[in-house]
Biopython code that builds the backbone (N, CA, C, O; Angstrom):
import numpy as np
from Bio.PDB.StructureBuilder import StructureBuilder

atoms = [
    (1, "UNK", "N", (13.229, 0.064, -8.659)),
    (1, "UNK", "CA", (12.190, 0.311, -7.675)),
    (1, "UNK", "C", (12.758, 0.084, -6.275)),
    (1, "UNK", "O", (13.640, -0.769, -6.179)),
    (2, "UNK", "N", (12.299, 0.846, -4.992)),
    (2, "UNK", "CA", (12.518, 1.039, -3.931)),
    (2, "UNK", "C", (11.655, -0.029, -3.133)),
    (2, "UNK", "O", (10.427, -0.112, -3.126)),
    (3, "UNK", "N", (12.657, -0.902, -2.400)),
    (3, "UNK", "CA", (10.888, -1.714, -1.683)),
    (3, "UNK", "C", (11.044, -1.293, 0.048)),
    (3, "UNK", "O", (10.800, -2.074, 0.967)),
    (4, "UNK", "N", (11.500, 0.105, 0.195)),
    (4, "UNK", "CA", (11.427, 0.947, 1.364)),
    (4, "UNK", "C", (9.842, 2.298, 0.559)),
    (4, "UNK", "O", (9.575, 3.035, -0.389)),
    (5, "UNK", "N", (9.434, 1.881, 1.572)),
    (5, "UNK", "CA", (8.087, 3.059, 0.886)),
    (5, "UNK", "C", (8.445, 4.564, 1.352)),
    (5, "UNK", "O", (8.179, 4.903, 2.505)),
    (6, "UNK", "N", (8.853, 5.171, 0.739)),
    (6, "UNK", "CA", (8.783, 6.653, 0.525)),
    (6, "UNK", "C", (10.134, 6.964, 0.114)),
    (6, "UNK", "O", (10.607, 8.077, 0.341)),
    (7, "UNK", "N", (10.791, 6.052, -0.478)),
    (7, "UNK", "CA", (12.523, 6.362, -0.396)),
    (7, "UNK", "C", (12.345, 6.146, -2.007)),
    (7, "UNK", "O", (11.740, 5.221, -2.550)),
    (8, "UNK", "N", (13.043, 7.262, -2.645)),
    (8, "UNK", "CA", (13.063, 7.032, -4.015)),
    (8, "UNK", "C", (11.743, 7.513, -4.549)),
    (8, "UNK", "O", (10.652, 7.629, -3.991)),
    (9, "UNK", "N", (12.252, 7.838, -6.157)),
    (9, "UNK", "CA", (10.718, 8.027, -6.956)),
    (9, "UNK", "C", (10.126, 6.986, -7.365)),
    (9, "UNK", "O", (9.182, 7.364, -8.059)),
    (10, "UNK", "N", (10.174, 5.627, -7.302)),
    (10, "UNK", "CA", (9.366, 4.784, -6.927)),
    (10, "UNK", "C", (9.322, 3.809, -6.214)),
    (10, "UNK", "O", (10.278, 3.090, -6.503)),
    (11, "UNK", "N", (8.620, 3.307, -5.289)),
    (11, "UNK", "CA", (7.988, 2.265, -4.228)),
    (11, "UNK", "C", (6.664, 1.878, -3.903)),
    (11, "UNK", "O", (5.698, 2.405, -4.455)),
    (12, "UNK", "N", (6.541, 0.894, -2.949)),
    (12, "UNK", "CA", (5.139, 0.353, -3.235)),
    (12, "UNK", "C", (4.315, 1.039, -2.883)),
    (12, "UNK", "O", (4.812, 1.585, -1.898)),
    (13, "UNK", "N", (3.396, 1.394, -3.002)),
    (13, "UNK", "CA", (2.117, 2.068, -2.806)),
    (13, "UNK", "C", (0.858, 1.674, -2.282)),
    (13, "UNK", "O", (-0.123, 2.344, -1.959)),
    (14, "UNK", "N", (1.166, -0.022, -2.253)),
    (14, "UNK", "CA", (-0.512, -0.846, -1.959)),
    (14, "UNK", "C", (-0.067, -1.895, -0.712)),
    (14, "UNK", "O", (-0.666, -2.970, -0.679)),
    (15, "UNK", "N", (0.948, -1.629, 0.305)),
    (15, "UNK", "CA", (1.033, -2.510, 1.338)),
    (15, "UNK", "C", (0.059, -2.923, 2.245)),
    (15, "UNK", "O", (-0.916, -2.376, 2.760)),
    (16, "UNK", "N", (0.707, -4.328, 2.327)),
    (16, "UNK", "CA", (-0.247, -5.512, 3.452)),
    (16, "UNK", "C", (0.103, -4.756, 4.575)),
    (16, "UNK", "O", (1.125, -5.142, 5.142)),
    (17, "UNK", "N", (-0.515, -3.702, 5.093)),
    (17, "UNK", "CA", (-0.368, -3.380, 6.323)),
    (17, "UNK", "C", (-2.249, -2.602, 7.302)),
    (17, "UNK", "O", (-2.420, -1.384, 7.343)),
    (18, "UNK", "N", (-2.886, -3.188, 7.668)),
    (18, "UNK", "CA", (-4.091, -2.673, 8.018)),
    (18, "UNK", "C", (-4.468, -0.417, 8.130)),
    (18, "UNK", "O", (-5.129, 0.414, 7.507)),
    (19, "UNK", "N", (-3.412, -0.451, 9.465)),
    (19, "UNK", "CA", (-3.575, 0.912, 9.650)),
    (19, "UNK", "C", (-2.685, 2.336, 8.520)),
    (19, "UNK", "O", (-2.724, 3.566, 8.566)),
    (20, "UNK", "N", (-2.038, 1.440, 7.704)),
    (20, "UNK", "CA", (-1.448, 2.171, 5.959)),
    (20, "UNK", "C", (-2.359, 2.088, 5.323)),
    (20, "UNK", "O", (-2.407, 3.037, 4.540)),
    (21, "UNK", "N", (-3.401, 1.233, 5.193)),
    (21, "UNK", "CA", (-4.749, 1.024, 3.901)),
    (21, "UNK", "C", (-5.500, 1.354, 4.149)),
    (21, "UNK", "O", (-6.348, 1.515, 3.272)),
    (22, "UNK", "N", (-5.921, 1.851, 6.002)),
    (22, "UNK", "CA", (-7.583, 2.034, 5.962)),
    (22, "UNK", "C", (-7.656, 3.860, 6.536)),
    (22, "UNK", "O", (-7.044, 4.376, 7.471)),
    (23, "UNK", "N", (-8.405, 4.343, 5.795)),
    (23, "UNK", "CA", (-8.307, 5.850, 6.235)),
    (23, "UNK", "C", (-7.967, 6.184, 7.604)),
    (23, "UNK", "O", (-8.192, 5.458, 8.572)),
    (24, "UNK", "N", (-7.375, 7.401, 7.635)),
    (24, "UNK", "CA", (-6.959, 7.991, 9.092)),
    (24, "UNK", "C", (-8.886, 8.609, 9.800)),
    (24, "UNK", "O", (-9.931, 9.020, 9.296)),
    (25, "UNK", "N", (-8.281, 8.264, 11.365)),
    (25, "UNK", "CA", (-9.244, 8.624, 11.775)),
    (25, "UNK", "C", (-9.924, 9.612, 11.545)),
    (25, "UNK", "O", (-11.117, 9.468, 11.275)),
    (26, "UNK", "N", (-9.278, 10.991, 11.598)),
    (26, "UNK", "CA", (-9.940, 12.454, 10.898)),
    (26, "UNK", "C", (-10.441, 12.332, 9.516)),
    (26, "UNK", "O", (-11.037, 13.382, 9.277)),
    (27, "UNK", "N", (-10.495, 11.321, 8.194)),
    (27, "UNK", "CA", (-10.727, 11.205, 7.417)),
    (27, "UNK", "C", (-12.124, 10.277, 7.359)),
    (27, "UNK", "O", (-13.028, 10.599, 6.588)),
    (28, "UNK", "N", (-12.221, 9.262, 8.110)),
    (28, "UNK", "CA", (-13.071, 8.532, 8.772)),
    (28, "UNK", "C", (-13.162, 8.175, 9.898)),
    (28, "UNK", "O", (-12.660, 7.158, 10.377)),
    (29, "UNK", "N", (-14.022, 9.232, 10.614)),
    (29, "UNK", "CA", (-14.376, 9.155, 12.496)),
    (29, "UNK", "C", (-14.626, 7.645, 12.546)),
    (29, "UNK", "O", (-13.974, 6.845, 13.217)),
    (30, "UNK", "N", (-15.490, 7.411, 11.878)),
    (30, "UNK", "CA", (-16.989, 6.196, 11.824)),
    (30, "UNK", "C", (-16.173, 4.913, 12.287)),
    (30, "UNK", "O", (-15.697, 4.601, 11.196)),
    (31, "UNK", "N", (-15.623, 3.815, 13.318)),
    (31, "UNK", "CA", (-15.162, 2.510, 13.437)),
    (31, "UNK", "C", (-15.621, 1.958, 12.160)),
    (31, "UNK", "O", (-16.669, 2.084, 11.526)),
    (32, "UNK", "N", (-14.032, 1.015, 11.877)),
    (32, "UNK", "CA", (-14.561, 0.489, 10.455)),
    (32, "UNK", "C", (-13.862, -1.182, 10.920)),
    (32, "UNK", "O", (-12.749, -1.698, 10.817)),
    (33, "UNK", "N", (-15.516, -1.724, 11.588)),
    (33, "UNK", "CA", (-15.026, -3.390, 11.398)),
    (33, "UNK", "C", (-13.874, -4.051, 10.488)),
    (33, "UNK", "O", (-13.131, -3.383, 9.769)),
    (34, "UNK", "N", (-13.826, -5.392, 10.609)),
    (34, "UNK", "CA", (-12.954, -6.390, 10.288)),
    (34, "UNK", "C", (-13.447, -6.508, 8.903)),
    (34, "UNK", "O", (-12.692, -6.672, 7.945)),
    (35, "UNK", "N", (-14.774, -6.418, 8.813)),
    (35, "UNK", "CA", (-15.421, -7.043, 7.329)),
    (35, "UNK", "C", (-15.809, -5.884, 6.673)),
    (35, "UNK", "O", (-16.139, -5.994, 5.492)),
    (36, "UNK", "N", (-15.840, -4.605, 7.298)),
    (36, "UNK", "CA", (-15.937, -3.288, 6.302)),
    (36, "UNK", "C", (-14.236, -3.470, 5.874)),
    (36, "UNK", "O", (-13.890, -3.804, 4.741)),
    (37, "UNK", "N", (-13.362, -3.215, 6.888)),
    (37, "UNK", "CA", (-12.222, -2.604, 6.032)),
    (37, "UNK", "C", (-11.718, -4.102, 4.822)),
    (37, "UNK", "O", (-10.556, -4.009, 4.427)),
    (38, "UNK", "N", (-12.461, -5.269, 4.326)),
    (38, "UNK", "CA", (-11.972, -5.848, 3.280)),
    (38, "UNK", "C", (-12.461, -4.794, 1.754)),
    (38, "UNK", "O", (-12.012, -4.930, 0.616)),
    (39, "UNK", "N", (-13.298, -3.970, 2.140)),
    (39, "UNK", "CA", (-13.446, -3.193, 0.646)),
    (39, "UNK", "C", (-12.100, -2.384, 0.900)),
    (39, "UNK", "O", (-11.387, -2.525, -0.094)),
    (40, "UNK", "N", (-11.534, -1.647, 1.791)),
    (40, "UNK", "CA", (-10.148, -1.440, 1.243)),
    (40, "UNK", "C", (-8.873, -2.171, 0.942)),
    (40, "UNK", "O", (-8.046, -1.577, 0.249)),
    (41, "UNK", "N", (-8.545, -3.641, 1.462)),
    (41, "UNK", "CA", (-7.727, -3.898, 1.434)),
    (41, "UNK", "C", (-7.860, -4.433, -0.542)),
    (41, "UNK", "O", (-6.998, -4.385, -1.418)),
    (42, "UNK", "N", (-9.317, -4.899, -0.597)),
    (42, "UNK", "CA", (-9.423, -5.223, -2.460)),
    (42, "UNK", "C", (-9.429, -4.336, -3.400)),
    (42, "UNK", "O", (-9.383, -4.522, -4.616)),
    (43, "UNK", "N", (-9.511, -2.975, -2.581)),
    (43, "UNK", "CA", (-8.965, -1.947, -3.632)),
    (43, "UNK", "C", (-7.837, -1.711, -4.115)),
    (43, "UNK", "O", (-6.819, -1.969, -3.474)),
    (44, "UNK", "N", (-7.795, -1.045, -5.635)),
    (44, "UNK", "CA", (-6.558, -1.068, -6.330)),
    (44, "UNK", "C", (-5.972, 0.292, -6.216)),
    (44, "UNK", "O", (-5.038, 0.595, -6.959)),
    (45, "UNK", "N", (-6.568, 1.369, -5.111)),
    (45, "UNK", "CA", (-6.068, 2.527, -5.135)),
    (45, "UNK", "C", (-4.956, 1.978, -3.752)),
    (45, "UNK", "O", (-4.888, 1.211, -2.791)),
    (46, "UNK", "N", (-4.138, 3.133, -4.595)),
    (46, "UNK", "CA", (-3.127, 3.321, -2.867)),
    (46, "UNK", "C", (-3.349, 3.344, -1.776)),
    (46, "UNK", "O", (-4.534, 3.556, -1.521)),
    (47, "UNK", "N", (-2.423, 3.157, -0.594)),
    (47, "UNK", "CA", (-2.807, 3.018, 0.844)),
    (47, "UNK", "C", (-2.956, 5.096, 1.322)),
    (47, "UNK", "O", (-2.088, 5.896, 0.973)),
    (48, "UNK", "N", (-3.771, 5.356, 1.842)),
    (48, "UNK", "CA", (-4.076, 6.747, 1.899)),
    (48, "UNK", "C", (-2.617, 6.564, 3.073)),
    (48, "UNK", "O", (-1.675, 7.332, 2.872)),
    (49, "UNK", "N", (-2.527, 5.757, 4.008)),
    (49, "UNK", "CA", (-1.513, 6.761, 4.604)),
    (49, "UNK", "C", (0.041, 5.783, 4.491)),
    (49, "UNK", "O", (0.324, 4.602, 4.691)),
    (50, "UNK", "N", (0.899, 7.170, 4.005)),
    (50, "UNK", "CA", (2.025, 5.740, 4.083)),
    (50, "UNK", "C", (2.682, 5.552, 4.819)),
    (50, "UNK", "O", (2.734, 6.581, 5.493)),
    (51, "UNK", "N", (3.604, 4.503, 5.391)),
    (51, "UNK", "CA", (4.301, 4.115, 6.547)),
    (51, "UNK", "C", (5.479, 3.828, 5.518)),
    (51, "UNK", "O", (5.719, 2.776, 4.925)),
    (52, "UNK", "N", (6.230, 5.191, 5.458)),
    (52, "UNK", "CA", (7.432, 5.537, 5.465)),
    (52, "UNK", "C", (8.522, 4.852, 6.075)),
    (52, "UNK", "O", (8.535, 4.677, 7.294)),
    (53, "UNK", "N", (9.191, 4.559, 5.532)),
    (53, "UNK", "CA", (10.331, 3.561, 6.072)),
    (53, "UNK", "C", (10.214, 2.237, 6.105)),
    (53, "UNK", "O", (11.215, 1.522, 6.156)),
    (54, "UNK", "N", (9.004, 1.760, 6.079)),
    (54, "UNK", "CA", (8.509, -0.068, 5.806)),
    (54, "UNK", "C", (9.578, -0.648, 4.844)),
    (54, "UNK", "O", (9.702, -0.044, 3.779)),
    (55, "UNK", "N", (10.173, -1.460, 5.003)),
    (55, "UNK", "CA", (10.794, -2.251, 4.067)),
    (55, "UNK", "C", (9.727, -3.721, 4.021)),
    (55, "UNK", "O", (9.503, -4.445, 4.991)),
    (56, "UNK", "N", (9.207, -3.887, 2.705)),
    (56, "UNK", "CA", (8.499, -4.622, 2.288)),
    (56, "UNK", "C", (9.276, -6.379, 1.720)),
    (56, "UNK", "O", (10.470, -6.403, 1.423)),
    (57, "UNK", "N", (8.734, -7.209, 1.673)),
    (57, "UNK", "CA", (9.528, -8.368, 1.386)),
    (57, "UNK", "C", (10.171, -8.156, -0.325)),
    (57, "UNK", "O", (11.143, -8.825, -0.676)),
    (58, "UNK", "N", (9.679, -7.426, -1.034)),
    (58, "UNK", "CA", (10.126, -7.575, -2.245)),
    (58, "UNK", "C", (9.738, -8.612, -3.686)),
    (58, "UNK", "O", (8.677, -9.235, -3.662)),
    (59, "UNK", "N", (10.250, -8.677, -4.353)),
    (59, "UNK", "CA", (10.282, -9.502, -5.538)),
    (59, "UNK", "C", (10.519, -10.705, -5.118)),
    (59, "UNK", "O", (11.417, -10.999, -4.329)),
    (60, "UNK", "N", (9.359, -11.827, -5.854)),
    (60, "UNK", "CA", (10.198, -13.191, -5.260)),
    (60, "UNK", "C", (10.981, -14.113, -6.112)),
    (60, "UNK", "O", (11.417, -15.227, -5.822)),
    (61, "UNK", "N", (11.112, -13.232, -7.577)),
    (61, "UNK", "CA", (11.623, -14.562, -8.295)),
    (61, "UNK", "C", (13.128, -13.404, -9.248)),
    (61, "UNK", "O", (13.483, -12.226, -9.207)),
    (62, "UNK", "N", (13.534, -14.598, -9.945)),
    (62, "UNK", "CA", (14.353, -14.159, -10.792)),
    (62, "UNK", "C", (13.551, -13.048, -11.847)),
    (62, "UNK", "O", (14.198, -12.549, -12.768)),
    (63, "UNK", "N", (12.692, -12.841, -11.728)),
    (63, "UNK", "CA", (12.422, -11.884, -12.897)),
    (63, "UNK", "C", (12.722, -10.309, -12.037)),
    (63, "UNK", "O", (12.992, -9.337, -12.741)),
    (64, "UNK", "N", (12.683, -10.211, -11.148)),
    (64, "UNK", "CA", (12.257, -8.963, -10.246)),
    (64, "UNK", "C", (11.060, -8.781, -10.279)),
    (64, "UNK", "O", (10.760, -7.588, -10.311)),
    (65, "UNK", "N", (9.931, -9.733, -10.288)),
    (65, "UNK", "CA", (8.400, -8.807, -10.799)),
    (65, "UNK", "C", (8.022, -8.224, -8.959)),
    (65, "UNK", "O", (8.533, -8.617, -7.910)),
    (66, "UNK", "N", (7.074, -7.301, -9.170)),
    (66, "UNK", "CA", (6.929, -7.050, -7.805)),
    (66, "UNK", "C", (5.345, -6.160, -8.196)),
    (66, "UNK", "O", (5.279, -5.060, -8.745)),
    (67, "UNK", "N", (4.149, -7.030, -7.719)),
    (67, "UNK", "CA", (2.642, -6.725, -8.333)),
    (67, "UNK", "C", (2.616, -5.637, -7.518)),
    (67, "UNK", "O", (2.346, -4.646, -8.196)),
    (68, "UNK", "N", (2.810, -5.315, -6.118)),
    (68, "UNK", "CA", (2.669, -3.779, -5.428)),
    (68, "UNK", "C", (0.929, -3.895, -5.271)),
    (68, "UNK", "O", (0.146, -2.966, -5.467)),
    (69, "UNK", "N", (0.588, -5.243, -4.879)),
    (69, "UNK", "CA", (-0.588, -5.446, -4.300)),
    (69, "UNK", "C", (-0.594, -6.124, -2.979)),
    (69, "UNK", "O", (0.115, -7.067, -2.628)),
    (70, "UNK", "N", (-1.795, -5.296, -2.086)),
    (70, "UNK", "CA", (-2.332, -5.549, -0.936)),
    (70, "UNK", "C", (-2.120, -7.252, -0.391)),
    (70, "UNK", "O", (-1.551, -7.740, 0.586)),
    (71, "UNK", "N", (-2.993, -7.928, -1.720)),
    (71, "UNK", "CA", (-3.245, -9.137, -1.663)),
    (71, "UNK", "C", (-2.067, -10.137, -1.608)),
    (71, "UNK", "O", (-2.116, -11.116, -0.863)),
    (72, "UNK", "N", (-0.676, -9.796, -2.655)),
    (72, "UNK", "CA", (0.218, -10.805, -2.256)),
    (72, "UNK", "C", (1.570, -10.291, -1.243)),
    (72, "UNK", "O", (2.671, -9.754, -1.360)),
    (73, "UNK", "N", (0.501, -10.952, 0.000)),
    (73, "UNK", "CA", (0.991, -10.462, 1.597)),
    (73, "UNK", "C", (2.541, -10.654, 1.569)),
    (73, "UNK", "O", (3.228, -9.842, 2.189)),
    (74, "UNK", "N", (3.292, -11.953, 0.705)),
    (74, "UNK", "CA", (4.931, -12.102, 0.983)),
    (74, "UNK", "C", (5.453, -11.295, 0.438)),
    (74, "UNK", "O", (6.397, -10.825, 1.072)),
    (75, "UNK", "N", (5.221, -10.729, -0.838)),
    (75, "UNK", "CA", (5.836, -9.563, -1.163)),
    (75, "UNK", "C", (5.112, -7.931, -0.732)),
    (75, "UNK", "O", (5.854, -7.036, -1.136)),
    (76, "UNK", "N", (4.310, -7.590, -0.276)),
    (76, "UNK", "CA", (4.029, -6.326, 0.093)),
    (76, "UNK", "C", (3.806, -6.338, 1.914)),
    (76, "UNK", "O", (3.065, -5.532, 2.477)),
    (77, "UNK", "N", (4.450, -7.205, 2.507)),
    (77, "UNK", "CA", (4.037, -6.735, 3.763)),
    (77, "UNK", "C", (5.417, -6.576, 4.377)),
    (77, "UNK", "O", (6.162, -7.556, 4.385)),
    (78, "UNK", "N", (5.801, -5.471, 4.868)),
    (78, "UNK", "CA", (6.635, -4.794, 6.063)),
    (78, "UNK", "C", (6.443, -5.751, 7.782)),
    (78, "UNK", "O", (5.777, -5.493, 8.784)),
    (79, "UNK", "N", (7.258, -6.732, 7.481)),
    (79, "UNK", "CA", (7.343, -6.995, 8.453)),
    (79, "UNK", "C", (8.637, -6.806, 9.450)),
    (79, "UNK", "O", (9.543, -5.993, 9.266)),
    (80, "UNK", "N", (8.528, -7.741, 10.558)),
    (80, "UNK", "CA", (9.648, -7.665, 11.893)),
    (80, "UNK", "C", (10.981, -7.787, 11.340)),
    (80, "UNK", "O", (11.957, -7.038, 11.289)),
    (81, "UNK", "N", (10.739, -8.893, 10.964)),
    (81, "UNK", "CA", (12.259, -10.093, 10.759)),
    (81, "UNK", "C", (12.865, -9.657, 9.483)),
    (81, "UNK", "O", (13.916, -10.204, 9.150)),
    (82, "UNK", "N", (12.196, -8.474, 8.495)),
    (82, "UNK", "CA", (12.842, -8.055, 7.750)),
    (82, "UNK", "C", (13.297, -6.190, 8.041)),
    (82, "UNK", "O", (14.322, -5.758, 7.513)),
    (83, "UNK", "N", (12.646, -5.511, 8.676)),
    (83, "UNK", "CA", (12.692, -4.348, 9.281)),
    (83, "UNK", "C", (13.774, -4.070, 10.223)),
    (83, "UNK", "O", (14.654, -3.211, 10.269)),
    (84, "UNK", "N", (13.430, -5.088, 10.981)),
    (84, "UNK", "CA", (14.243, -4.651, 12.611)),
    (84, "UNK", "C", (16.175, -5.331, 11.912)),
    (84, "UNK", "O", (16.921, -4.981, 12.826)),
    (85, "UNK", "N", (16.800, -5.834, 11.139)),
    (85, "UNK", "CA", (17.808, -5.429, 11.329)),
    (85, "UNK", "C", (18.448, -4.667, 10.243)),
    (85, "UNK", "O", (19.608, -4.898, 9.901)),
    (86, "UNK", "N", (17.674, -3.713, 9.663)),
    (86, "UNK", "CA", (17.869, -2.692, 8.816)),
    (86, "UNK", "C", (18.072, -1.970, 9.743)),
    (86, "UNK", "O", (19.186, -1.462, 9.867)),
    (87, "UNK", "N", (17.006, -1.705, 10.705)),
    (87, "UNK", "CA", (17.077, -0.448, 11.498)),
    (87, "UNK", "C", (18.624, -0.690, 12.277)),
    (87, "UNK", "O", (19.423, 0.241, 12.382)),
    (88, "UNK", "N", (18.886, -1.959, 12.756)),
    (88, "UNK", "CA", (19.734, -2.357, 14.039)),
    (88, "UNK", "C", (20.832, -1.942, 12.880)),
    (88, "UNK", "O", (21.831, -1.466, 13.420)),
    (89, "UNK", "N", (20.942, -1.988, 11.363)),
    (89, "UNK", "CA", (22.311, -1.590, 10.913)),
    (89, "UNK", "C", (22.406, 0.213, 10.342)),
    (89, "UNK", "O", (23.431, 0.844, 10.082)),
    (90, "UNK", "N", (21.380, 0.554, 10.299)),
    (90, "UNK", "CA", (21.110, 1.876, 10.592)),
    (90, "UNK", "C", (21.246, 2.804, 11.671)),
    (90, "UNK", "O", (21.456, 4.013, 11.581)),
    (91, "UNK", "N", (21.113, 2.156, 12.633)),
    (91, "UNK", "CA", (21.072, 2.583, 13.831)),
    (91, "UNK", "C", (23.236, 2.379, 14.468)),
    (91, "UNK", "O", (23.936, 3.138, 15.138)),
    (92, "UNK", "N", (23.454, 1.414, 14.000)),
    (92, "UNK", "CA", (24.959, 1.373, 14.183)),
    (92, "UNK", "C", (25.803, 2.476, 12.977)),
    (92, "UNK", "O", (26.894, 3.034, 13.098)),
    (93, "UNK", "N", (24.979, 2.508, 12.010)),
    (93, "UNK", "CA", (25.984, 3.738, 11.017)),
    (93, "UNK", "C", (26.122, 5.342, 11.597)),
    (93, "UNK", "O", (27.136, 6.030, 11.721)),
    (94, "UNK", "N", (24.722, 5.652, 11.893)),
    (94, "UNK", "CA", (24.639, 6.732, 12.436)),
    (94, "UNK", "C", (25.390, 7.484, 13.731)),
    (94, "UNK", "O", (25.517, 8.698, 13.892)),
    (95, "UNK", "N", (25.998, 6.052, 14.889)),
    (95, "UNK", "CA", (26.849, 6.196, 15.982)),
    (95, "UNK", "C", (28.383, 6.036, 15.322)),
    (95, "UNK", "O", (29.381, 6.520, 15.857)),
    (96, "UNK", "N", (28.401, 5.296, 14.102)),
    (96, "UNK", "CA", (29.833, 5.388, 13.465)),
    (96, "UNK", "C", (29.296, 5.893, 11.851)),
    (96, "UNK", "O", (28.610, 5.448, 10.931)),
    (97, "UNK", "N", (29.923, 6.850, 12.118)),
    (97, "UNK", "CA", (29.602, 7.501, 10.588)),
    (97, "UNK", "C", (30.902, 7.391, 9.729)),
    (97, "UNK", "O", (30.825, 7.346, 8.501)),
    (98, "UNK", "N", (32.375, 7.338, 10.544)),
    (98, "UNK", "CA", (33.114, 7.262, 9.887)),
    (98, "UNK", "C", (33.773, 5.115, 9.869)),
    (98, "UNK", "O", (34.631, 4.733, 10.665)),
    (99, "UNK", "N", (33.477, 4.684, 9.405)),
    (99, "UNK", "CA", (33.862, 3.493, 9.521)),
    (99, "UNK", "C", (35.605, 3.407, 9.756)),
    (99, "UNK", "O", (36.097, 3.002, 10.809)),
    (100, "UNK", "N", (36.399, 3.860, 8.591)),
    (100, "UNK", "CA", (37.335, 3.711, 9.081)),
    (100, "UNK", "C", (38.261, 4.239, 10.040)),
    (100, "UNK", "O", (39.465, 4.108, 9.818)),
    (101, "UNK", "N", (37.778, 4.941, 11.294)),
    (101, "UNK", "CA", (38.472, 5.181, 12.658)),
    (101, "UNK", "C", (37.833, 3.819, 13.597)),
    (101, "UNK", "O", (37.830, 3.785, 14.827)),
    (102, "UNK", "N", (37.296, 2.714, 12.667)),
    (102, "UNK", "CA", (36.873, 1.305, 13.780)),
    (102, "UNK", "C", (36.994, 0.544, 13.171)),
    (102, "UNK", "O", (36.795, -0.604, 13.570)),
]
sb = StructureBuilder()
sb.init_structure("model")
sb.init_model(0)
sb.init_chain("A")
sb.init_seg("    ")
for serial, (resi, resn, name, xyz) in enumerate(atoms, 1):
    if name == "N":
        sb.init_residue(resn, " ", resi, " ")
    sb.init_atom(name, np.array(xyz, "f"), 0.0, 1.0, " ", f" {name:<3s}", serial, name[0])
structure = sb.get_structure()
């Protein structure tokens, strides 16, 4: 399993992320409070929109288990401190593509 969402034929589908879980505006005009959008985050359907490229915290134990729920925020949430230096080593491959001329 992929814990980058959209990379691979499978990854998480149910991330701790507010504006990934709660419908897009054209799908729902209507403002959806703090205490409406908890009926989506306790749902067991997928996040309608995905945020592609999220690297999620992952599995936390020796088993690899990984529930791919909303609710357990350390493993399904895309955060900073795990994102930003993927990108910062992504972002250096792409200016050196060939490693060994450096």
């Amino acid at each position: 399993m992929s814990y980058m969402v959209g990379y691979g034929p499978r990854y998480p589908l149910r991330i701790h992320h507010r504006a990934s879980s709660l419908p897009s505006v054209s799908a729902h005009p209507a403002r959806i409070g703090c205490k409406a959008g908890a009926a989506y985050y306790a749902s067991p359907a997928p996040n309608p929109n995905l945020l592609v490229g999220a690297v999620v915290g992952g599995p936390s134990n020796s088993t690899d288990a990984f529930p791919d729920a909303r609710a357990v925020f350390q493993q399904s949430e895309p955060t900073t401190y795990i994102n930003a230096p993927l990108l910062g080593l992504l972002a250096y491959f792409s200016q050196h593509p060939d490693p060994a001329q450096h």
